[in-house]
PQR file of N, CA, C, O and H, with PARSE charges and radii, in Angstrom:
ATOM      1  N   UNK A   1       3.050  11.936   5.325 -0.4000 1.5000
ATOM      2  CA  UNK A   1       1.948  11.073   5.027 -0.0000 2.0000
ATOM      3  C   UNK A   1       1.213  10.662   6.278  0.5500 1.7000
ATOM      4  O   UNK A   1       0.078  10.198   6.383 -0.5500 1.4000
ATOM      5  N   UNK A   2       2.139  10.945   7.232 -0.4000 1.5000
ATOM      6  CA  UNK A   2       1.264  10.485   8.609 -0.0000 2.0000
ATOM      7  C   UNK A   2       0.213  10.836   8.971  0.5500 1.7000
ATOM      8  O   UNK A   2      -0.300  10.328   9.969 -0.5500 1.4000
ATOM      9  H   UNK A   2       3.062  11.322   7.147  0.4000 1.0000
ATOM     10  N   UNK A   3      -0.563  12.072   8.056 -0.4000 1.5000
ATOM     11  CA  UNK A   3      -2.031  12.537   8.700 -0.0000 2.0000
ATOM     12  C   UNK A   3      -2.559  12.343   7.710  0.5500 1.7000
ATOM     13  O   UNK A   3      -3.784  12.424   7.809 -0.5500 1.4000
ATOM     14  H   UNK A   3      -0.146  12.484   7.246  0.4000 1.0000
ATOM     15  N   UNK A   4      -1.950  11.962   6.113 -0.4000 1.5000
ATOM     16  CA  UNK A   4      -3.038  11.020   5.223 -0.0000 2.0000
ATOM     17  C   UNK A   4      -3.952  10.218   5.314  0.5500 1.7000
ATOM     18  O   UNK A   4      -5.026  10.315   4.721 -0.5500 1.4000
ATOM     19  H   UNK A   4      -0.955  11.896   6.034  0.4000 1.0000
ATOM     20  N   UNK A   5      -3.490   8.969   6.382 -0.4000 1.5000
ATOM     21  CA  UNK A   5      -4.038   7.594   6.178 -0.0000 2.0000
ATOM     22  C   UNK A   5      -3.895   7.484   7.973  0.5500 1.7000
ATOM     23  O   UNK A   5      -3.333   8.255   8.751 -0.5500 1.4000
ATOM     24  H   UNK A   5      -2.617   8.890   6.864  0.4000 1.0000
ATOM     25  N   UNK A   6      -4.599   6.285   8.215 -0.4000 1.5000
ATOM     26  CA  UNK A   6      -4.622   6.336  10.132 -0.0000 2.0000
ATOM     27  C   UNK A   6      -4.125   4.703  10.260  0.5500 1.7000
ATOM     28  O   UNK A   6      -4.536   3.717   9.650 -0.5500 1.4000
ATOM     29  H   UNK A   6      -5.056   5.659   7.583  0.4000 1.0000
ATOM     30  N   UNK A   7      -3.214   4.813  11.163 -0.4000 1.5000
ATOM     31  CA  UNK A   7      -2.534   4.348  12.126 -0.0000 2.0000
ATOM     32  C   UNK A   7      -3.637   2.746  11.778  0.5500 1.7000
ATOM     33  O   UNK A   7      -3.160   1.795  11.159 -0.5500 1.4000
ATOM     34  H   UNK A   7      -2.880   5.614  11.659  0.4000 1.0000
ATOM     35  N   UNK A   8      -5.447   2.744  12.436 -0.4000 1.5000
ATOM     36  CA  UNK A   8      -5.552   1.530  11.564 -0.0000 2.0000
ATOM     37  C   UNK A   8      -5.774   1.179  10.280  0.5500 1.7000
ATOM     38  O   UNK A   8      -5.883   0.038   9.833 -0.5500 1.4000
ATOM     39  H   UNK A   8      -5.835   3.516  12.939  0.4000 1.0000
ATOM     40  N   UNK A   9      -5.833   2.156   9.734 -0.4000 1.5000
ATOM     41  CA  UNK A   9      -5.292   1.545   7.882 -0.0000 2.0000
ATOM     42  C   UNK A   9      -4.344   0.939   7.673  0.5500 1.7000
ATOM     43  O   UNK A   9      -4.208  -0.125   7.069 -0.5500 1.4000
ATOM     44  H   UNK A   9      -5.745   3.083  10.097  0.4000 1.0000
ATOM     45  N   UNK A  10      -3.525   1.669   8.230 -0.4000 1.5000
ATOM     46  CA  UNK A  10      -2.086   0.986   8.041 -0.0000 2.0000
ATOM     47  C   UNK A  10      -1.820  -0.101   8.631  0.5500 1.7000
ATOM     48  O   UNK A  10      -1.237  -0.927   7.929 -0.5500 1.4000
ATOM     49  H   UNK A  10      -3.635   2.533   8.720  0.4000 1.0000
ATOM     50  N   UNK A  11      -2.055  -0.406   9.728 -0.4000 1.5000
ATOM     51  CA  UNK A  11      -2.646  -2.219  10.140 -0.0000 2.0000
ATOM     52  C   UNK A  11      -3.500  -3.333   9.791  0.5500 1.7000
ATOM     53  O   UNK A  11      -3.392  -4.542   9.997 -0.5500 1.4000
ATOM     54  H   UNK A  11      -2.529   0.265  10.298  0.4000 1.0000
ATOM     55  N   UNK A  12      -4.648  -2.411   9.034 -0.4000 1.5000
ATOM     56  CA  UNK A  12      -5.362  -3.338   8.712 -0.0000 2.0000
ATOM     57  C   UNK A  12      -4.642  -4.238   7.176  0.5500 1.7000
ATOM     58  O   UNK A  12      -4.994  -5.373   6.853 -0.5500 1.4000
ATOM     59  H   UNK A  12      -4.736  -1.429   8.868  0.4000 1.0000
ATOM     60  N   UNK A  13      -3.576  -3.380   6.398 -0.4000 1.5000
ATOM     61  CA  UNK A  13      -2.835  -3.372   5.078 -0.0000 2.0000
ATOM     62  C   UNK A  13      -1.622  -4.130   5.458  0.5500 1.7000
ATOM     63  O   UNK A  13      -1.042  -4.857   4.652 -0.5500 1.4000
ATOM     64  H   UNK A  13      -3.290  -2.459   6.660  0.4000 1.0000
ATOM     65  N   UNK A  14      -1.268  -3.977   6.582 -0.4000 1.5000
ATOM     66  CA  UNK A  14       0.397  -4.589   6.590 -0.0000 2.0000
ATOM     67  C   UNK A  14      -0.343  -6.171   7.134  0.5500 1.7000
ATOM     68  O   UNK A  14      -1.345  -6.511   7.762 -0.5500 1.4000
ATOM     69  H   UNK A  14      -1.739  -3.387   7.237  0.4000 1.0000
ATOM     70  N   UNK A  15       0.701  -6.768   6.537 -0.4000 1.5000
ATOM     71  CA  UNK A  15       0.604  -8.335   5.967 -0.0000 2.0000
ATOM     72  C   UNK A  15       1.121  -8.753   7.107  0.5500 1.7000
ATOM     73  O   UNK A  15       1.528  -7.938   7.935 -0.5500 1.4000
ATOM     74  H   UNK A  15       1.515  -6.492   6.027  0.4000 1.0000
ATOM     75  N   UNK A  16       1.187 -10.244   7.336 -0.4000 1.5000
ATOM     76  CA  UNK A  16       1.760 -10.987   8.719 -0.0000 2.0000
ATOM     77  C   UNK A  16       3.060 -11.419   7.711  0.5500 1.7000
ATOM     78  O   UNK A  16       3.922 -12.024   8.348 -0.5500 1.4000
ATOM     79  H   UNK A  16       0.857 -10.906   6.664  0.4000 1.0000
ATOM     80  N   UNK A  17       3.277 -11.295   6.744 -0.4000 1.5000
ATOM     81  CA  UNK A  17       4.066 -11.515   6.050 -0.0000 2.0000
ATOM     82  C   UNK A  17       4.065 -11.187   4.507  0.5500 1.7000
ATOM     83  O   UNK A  17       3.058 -10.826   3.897 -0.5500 1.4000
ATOM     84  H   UNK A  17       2.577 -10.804   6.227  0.4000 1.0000
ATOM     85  N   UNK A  18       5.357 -11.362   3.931 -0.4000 1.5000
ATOM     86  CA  UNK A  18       5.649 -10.690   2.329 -0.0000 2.0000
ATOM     87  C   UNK A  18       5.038  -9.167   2.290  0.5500 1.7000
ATOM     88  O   UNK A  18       4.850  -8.556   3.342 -0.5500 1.4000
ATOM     89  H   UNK A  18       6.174 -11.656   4.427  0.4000 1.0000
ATOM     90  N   UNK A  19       4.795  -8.697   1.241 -0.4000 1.5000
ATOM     91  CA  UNK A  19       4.480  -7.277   1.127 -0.0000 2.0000
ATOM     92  C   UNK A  19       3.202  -7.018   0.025  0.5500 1.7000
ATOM     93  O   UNK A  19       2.927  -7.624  -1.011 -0.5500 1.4000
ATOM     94  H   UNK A  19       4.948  -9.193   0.386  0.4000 1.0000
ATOM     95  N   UNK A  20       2.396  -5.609   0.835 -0.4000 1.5000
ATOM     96  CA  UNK A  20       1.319  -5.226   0.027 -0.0000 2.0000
ATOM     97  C   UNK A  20       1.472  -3.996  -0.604  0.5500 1.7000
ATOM     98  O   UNK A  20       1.939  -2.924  -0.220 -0.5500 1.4000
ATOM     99  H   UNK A  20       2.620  -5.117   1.677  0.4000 1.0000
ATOM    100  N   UNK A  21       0.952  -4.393  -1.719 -0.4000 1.5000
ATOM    101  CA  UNK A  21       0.907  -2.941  -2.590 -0.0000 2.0000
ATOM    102  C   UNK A  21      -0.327  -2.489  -2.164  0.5500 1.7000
ATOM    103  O   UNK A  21      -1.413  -3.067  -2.212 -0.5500 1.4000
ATOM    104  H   UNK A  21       0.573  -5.264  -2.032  0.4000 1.0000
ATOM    105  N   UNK A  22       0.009  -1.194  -1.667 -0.4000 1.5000
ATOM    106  CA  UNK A  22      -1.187  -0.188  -1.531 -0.0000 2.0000
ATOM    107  C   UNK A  22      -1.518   1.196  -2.246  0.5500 1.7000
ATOM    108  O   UNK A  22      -0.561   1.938  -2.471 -0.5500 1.4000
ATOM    109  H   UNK A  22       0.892  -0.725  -1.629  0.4000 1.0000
ATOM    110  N   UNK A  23      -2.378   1.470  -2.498 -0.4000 1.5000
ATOM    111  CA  UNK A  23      -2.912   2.732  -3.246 -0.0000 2.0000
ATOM    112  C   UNK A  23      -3.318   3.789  -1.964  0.5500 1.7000
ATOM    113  O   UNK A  23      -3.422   3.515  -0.769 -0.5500 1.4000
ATOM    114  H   UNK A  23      -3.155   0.868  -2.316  0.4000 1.0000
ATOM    115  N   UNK A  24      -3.471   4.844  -2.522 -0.4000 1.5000
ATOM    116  CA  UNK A  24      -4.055   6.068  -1.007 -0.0000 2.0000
ATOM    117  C   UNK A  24      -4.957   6.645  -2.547  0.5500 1.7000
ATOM    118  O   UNK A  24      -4.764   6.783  -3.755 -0.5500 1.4000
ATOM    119  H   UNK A  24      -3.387   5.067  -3.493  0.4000 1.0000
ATOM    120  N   UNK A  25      -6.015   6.836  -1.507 -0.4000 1.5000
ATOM    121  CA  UNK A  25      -7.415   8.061  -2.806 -0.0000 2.0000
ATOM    122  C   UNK A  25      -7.383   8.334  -1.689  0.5500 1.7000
ATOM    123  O   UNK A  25      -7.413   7.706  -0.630 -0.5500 1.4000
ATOM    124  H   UNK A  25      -6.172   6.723  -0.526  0.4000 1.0000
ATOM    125  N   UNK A  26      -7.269  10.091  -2.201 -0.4000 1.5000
ATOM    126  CA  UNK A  26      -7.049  10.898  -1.480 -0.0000 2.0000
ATOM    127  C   UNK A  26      -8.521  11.660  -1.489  0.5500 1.7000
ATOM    128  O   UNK A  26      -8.729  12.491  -0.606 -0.5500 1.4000
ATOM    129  H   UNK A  26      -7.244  10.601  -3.061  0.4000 1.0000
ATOM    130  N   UNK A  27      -9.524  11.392  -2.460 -0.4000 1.5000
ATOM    131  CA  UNK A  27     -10.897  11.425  -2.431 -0.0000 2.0000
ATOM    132  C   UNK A  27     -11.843  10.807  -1.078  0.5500 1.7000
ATOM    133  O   UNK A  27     -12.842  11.335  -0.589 -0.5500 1.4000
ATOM    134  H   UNK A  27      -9.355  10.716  -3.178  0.4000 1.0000
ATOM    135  N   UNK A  28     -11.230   9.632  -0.698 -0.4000 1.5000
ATOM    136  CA  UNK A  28     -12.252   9.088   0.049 -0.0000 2.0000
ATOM    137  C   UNK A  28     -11.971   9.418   1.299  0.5500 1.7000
ATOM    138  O   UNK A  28     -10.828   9.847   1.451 -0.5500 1.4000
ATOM    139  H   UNK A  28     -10.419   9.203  -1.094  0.4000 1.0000
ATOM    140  N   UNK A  29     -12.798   9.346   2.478 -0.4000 1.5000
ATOM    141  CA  UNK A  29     -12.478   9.862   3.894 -0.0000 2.0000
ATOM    142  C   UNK A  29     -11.739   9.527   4.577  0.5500 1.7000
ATOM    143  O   UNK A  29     -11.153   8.455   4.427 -0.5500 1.4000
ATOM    144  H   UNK A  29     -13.727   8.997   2.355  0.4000 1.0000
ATOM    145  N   UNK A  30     -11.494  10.449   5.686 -0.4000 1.5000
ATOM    146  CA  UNK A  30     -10.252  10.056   6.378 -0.0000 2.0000
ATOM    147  C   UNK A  30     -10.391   8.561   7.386  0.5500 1.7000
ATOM    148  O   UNK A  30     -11.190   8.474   8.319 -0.5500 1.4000
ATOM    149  H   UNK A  30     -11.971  11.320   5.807  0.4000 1.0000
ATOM    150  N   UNK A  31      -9.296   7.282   6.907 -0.4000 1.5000
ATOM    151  CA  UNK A  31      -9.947   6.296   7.510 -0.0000 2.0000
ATOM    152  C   UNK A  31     -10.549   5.166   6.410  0.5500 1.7000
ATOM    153  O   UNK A  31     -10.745   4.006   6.774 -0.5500 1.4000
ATOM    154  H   UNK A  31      -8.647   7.352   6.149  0.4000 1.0000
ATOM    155  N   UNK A  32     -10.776   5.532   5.276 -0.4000 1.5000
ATOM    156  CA  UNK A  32     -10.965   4.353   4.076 -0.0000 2.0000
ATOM    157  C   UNK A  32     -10.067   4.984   2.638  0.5500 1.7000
ATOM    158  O   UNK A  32     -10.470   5.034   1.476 -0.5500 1.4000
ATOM    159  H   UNK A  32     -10.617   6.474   4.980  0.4000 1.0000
ATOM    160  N   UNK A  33      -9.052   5.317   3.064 -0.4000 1.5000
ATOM    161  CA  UNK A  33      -8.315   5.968   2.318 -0.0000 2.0000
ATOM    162  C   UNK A  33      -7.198   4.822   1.941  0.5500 1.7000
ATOM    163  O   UNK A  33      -6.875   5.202   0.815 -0.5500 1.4000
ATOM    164  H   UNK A  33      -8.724   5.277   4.008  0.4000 1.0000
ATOM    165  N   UNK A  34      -6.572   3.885   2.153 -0.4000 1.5000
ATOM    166  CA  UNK A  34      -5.785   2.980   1.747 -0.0000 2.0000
ATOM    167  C   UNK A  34      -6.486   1.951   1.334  0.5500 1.7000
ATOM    168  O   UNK A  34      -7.118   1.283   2.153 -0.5500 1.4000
ATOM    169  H   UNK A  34      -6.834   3.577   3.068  0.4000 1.0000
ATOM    170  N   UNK A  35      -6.490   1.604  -0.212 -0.4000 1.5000
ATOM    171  CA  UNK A  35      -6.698  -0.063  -0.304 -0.0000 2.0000
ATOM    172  C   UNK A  35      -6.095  -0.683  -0.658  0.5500 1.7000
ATOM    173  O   UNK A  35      -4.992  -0.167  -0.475 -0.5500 1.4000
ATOM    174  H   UNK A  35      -5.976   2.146  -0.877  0.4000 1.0000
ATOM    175  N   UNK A  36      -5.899  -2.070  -1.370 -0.4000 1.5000
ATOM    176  CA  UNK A  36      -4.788  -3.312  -1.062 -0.0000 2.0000
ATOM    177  C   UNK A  36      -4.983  -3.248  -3.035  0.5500 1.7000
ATOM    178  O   UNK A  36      -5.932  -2.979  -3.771 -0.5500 1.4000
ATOM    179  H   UNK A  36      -6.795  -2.489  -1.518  0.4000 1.0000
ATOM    180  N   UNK A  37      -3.547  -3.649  -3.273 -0.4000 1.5000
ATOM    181  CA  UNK A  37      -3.540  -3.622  -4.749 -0.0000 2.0000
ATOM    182  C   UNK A  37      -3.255  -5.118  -5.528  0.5500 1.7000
ATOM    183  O   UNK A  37      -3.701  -5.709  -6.512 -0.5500 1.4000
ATOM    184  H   UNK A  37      -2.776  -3.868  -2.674  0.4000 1.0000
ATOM    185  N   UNK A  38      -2.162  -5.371  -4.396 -0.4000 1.5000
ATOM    186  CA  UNK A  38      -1.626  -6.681  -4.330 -0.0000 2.0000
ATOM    187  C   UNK A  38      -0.827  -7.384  -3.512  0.5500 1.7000
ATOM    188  O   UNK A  38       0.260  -6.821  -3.383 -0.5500 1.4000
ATOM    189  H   UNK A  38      -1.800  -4.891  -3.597  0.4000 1.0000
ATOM    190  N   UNK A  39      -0.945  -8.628  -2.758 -0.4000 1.5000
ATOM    191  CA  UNK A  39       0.252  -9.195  -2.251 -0.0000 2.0000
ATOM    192  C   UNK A  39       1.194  -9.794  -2.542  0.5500 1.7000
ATOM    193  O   UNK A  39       1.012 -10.959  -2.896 -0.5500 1.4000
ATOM    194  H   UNK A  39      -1.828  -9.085  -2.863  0.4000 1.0000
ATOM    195  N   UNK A  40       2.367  -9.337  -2.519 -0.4000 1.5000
ATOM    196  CA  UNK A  40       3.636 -10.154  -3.284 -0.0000 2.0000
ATOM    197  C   UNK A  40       4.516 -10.887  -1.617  0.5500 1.7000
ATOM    198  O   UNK A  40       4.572 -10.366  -0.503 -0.5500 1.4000
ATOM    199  H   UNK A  40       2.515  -8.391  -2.232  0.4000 1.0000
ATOM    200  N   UNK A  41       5.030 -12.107  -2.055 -0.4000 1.5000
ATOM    201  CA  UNK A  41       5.969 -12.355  -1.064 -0.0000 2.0000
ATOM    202  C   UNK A  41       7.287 -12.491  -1.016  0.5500 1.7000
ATOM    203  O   UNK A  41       7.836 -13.223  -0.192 -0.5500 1.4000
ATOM    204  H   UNK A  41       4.985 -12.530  -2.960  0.4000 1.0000
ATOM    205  N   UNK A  42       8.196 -11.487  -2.288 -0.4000 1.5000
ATOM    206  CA  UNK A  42       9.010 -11.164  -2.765 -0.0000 2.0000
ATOM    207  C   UNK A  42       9.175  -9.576  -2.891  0.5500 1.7000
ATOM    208  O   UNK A  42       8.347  -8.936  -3.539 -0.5500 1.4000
ATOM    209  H   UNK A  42       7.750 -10.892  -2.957  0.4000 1.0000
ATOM    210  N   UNK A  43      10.357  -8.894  -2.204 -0.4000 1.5000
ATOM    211  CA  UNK A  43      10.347  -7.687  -2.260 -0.0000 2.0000
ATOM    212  C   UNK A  43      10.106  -7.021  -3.295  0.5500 1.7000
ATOM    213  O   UNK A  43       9.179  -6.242  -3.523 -0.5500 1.4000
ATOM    214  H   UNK A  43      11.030  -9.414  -1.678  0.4000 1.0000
ATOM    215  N   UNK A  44      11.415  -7.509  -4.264 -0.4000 1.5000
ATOM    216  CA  UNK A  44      11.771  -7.263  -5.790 -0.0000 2.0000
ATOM    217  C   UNK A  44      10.489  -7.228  -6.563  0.5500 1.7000
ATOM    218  O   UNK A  44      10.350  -6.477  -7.528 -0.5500 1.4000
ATOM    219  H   UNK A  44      12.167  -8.142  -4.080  0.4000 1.0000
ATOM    220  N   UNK A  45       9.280  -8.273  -6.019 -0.4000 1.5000
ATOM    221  CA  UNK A  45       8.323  -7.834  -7.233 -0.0000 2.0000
ATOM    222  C   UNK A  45       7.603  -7.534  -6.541  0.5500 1.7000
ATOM    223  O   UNK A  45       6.656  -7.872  -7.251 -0.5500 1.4000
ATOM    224  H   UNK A  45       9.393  -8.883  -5.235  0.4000 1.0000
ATOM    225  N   UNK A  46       7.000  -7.040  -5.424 -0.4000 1.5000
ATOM    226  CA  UNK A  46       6.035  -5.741  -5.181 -0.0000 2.0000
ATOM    227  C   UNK A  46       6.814  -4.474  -5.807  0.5500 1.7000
ATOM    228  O   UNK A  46       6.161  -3.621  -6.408 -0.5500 1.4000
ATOM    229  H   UNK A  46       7.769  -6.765  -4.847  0.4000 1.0000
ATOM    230  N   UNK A  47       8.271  -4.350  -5.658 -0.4000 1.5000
ATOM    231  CA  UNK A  47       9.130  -3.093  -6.164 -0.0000 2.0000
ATOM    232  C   UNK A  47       8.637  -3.337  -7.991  0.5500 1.7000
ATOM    233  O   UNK A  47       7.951  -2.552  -8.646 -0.5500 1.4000
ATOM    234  H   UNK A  47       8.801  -5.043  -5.170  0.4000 1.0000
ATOM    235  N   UNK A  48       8.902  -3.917  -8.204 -0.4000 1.5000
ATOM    236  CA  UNK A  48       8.520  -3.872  -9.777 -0.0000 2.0000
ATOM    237  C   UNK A  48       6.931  -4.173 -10.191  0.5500 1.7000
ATOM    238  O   UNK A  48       6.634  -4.178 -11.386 -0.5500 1.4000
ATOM    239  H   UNK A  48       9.460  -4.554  -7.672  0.4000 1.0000
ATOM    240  N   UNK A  49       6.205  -4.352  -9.461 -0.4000 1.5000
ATOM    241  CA  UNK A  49       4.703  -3.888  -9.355 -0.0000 2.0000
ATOM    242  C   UNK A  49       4.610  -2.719 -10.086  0.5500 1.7000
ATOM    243  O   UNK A  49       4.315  -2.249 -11.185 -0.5500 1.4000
ATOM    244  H   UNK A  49       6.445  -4.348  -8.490  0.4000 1.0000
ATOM    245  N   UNK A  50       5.240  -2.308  -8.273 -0.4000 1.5000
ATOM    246  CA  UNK A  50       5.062  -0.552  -8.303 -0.0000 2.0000
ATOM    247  C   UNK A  50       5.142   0.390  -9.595  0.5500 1.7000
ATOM    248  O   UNK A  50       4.378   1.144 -10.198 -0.5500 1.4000
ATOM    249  H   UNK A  50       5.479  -2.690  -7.381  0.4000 1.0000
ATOM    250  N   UNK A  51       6.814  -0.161  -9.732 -0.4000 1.5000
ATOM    251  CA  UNK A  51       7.363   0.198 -11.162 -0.0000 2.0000
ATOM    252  C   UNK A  51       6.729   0.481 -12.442  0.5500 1.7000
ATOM    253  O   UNK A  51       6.816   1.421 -13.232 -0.5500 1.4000
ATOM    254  H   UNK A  51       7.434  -0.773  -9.242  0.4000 1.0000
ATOM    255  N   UNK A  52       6.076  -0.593 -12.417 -0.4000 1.5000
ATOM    256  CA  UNK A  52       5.192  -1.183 -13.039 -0.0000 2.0000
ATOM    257  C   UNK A  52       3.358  -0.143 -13.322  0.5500 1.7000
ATOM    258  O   UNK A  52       2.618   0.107 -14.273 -0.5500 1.4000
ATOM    259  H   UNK A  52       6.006  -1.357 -11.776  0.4000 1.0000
ATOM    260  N   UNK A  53       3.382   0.037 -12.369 -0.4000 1.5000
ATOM    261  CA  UNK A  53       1.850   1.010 -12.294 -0.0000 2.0000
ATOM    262  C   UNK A  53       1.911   2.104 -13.545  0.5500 1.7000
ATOM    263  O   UNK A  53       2.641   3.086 -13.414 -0.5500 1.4000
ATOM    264  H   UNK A  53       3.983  -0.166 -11.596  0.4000 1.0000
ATOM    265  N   UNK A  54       1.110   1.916 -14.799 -0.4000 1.5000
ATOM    266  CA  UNK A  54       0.748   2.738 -15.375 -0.0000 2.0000
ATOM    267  C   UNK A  54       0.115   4.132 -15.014  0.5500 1.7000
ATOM    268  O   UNK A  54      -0.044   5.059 -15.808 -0.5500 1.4000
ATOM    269  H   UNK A  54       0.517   1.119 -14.906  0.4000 1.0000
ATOM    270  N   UNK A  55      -0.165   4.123 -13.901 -0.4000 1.5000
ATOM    271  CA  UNK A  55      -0.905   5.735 -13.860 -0.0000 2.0000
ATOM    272  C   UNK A  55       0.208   6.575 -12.562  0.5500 1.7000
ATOM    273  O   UNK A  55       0.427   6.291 -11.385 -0.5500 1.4000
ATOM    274  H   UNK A  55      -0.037   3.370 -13.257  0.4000 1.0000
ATOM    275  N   UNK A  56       0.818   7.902 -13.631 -0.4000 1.5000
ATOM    276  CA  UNK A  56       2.224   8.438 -13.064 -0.0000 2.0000
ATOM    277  C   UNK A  56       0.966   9.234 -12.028  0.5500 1.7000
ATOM    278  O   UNK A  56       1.486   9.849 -11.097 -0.5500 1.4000
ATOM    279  H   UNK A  56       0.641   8.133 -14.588  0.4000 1.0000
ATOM    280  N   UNK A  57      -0.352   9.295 -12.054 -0.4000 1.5000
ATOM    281  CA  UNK A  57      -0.981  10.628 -10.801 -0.0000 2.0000
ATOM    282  C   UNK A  57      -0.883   9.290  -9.346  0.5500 1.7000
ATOM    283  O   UNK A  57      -0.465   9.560  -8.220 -0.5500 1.4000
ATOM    284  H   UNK A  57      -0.775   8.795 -12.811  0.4000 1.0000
ATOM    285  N   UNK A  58      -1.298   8.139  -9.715 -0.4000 1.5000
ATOM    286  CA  UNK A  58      -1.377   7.199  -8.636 -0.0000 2.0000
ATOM    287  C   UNK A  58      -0.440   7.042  -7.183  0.5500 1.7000
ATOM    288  O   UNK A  58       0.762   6.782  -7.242 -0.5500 1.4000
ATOM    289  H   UNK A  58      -1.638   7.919 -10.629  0.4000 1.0000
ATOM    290  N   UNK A  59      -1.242   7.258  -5.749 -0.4000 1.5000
ATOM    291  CA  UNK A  59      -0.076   7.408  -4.950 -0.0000 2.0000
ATOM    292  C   UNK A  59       0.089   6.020  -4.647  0.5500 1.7000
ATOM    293  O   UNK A  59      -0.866   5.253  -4.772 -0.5500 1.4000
ATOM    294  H   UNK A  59      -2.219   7.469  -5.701  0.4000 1.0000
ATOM    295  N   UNK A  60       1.733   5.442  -4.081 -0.4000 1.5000
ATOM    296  CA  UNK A  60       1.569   3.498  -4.137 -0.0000 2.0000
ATOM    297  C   UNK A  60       2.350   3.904  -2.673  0.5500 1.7000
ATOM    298  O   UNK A  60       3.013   4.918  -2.455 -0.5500 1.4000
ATOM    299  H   UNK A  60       2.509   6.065  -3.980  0.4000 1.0000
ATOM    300  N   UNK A  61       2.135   3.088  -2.001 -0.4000 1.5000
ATOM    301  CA  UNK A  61       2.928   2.503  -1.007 -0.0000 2.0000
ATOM    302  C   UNK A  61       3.116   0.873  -0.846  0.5500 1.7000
ATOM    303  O   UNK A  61       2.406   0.086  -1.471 -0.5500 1.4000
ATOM    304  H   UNK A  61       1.597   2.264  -2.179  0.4000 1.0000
ATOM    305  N   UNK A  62       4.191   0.442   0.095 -0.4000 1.5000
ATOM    306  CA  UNK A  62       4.367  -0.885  -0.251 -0.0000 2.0000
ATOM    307  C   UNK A  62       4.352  -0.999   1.671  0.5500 1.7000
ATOM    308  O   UNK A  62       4.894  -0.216   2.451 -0.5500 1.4000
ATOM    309  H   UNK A  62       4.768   1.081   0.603  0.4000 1.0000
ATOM    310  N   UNK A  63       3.709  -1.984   1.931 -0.4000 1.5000
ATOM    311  CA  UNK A  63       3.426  -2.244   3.515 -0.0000 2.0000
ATOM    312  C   UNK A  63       3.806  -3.632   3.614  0.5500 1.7000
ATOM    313  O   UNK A  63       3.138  -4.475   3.015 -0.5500 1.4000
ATOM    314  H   UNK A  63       3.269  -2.620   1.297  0.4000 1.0000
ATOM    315  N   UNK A  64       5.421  -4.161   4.731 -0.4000 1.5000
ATOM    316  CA  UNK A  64       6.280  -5.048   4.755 -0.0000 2.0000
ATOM    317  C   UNK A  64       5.504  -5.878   5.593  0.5500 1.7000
ATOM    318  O   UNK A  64       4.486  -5.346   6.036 -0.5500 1.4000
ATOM    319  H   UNK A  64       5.964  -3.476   5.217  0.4000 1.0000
ATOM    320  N   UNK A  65       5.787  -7.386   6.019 -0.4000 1.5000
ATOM    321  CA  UNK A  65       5.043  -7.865   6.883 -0.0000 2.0000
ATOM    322  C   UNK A  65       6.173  -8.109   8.021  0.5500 1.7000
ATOM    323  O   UNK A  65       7.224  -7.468   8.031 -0.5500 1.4000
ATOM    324  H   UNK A  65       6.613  -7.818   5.658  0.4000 1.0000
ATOM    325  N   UNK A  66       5.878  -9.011   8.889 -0.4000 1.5000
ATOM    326  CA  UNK A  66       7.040  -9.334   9.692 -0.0000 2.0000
ATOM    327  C   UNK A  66       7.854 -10.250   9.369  0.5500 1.7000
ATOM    328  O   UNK A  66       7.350 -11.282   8.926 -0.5500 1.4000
ATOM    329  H   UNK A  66       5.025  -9.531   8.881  0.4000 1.0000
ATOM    330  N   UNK A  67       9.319 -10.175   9.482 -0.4000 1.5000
ATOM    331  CA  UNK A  67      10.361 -10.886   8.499 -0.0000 2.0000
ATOM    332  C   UNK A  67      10.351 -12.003   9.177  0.5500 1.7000
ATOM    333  O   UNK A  67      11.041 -12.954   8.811 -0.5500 1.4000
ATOM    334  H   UNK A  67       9.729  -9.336   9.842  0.4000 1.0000
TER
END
């Protein structure tokens, strides 16, 4: 995934804390390719977010903040 999404996407998404659900469209350019789905400040329910996501094509990532 490392040449999916860039180094500042992935900063601009990771939280100073708790965790973000993120999506990747793999449509849009390289560089506005991650957006924010939701912030949870509980692991367990960004994990059951995820779980949770009705669409099986959807790519999710979950971006931790600092503990």
């Amino acid at each position: 995934m490392s040449a999916d999404v860039t180094d500042d996407e992935k900063k601009a998404l990771t939280p100073p804390s708790g965790f973000n659900l993120c999506g990747i469209d793999y449509f849009e350019p390289l560089g506005r390719r991650l957006y924010l789905i939701e912030h949870f400040e509980r692991y367990q329910d960004a994990l059951q977010a995820k779980k949770d996501r009705e669409r099986p094509d959807e790519y999710l990532i979950l971006y931790a903040g600092a503990p």
